[in-house]
C-alpha positions, 0 to 999 in steps of 0.5 A: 972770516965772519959768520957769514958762511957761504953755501959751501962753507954751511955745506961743509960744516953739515957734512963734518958733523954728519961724518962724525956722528955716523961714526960715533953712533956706529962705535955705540952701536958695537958697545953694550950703551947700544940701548941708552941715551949715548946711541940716541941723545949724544949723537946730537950732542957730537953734531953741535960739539963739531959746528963749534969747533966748526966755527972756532977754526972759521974764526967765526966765534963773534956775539950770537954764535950760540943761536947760530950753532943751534940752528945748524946742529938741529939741521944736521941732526934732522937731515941725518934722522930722516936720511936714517929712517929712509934707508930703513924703510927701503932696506929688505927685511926678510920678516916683512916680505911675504904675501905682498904685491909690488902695490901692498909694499909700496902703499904698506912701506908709504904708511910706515914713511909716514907714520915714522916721519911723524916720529920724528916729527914730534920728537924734533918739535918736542927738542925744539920746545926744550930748546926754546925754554933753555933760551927763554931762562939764559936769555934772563940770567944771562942778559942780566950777569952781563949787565946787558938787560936788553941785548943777547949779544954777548960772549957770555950769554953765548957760552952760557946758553950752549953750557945749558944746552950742553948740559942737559944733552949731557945728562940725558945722553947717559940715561941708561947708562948706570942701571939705577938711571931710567925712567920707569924701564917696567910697562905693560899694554893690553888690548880687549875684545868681545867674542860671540862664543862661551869662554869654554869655546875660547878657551878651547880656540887658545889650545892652538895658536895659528898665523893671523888671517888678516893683515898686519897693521902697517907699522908693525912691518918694521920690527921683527915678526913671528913667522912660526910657531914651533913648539905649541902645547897648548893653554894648560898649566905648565904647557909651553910655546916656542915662537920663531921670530924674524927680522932685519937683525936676524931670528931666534926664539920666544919661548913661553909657559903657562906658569897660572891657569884658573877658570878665567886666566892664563899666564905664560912667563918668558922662559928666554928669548933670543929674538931680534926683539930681546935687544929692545925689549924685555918680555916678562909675562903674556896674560890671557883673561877671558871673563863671561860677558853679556855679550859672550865672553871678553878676551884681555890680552896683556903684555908685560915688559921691561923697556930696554931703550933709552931715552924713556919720553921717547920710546915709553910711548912708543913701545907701549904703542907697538905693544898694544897693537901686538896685543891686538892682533893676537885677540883678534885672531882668536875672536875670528877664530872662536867665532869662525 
């Protein structure tokens, strides 16, 4: 048999390594390498292991099968990523479905299709990239050890370039892994408001915390959210605040107190949380700066957090993102409610 599959062939090859990746990401998700790069990078490394093996049964191992196993592993794994992201974005999410008409969720659900698409969108040109410099180095190293200078139709720059390939999604998929193997699991996001009132009175409108009085950004729709706060002592020292979390995964509790006042800052260390968000992210402080402005008064809100999941260049930024627009929210709040 050549290359040359026909549809069905091609279509069958895709469904093996769809199957096969489903169950292997299912297996990870079960385990404690839930938020390392064995749930998010090996799965692609599966996809490609199943089309050679795909094509070493068709016999079809002839020169220029590694561009061929690329092409179709990064195929496959888009397919599987978009049909992913569809399915989450349909499934009810308990945390996500109040106060909204049939219209709101559905132009609400269209913008997080949307903005997730672009995800995925960045993260497959990003692996393209990659990809694409892997070949442009085994194009040189091995056109050359085979003493084919002109040509990348041989065996070994085959073998060579899926073994680079093969390689760096084998290092990248066990990040997270072993502890000391992440990349700058710390971060932090902090968003910034003026108020038109004194910090006196914003000091005061943080004694209490309420639901915001406007809508939520979009993307924020598909994580958890906070649908109650149960326990609310207020922003002085050693006063505690527990915060009921829903979502998909479930609920549970943030819990936090105020371990730093002074005229200008309060700090809220995260005594525990059971949230769904615990999975993904690690909250460590809540800082609240507010300092006089020629304005009124400028409110800094702070997350600080460690970064659970893995691989880093692709949910450092993102989790810092969805960080910062949670921040937001919450200093909006207060503006409209000092102001109000």
């Amino acid at each position: 048999m050549s290359t040359r599959f026909s549809s069905v062939e091609t279509g069958m090859g895709h469904a093996i390594a769809v199957t096969v990746a489903t169950i292997y990401t299912w297996q990870v998700s079960q385990s404690a390498y839930v938020t390392s790069g064995l749930q998010f990078i090996a799965p692609l490394l599966v996809i490609m292991l199943v089309h050679l093996g795909w094509l070493w049964l068709a016999k079809g191992l002839r020169p220029g099968f590694a561009n061929l196993v690329t092409r179709r592993s990064l195929q496959t794994a888009l397919g599987l990523v978009l049909g992913i992201v569809f399915i989450n974005m349909i499934a009810p999410m308990p945390a996500g479905a109040r106060g909204m008409d049939s219209a709101g969720n559905f132009f609400g659900g269209l913008l997080v299709i949307l903005f997730c698409l672009g995800v995925v969108a960045a993260v497959g040109a990003a692996l393209a990239f990659l990809v694409w410099l892997f070949y442009r180095l085994i194009t040189t190293v091995f056109s050359y050890l085979s003493g084919n200078n002109n040509k990348k139709d041989t065996r070994l720059f085959d073998f060579g370039s899926l073994g680079v390939v093969f390689l760096g999604l084998g290092l990248a998929s066990l990040e997270g892994v072993p502890q000391a193997y992440r990349f700058a699991p710390a971060g932090q996001s902090a968003a910034s408001v003026v108020i038109a009132a004194s910090p006196a009175q914003v000091w005061q409108t943080m004694e209490r915390t309420a639901q915001p009085s406007f809508a939520l950004p979009e993307v924020l729709h598909v994580s958890p959210q906070p649908v109650a706060v149960l326990v609310d002592e207020g922003s002085t020292l050693g006063a505690r605040r527990a915060v009921k979390i829903e979502g998909r995964e479930g609920a549970g509790l943030l819990s936090l107190q105020v371990v730093e006042r002074s005229e200008t800052r309060a700090v809220f260390a995260v005594l525990s949380d059971t949230s769904p968000i615990a999975g993904w992210v690690g909250h460590r402080r809540l800082i609240y700066d507010v300092v006089p402005d020629a304005l009124g008064t400028r409110l800094t809100v702070t997350l600080e957090f460690d970064r659970l999941l893995a691989p880093a260049v692709v949910f450092g930024p993102a989790i810092t993102a969805a960080a910062y627009l949670a921040m937001d929210v919450l200093a909006r709040d207060i503006k409209l409610r000092a102001e109000g």
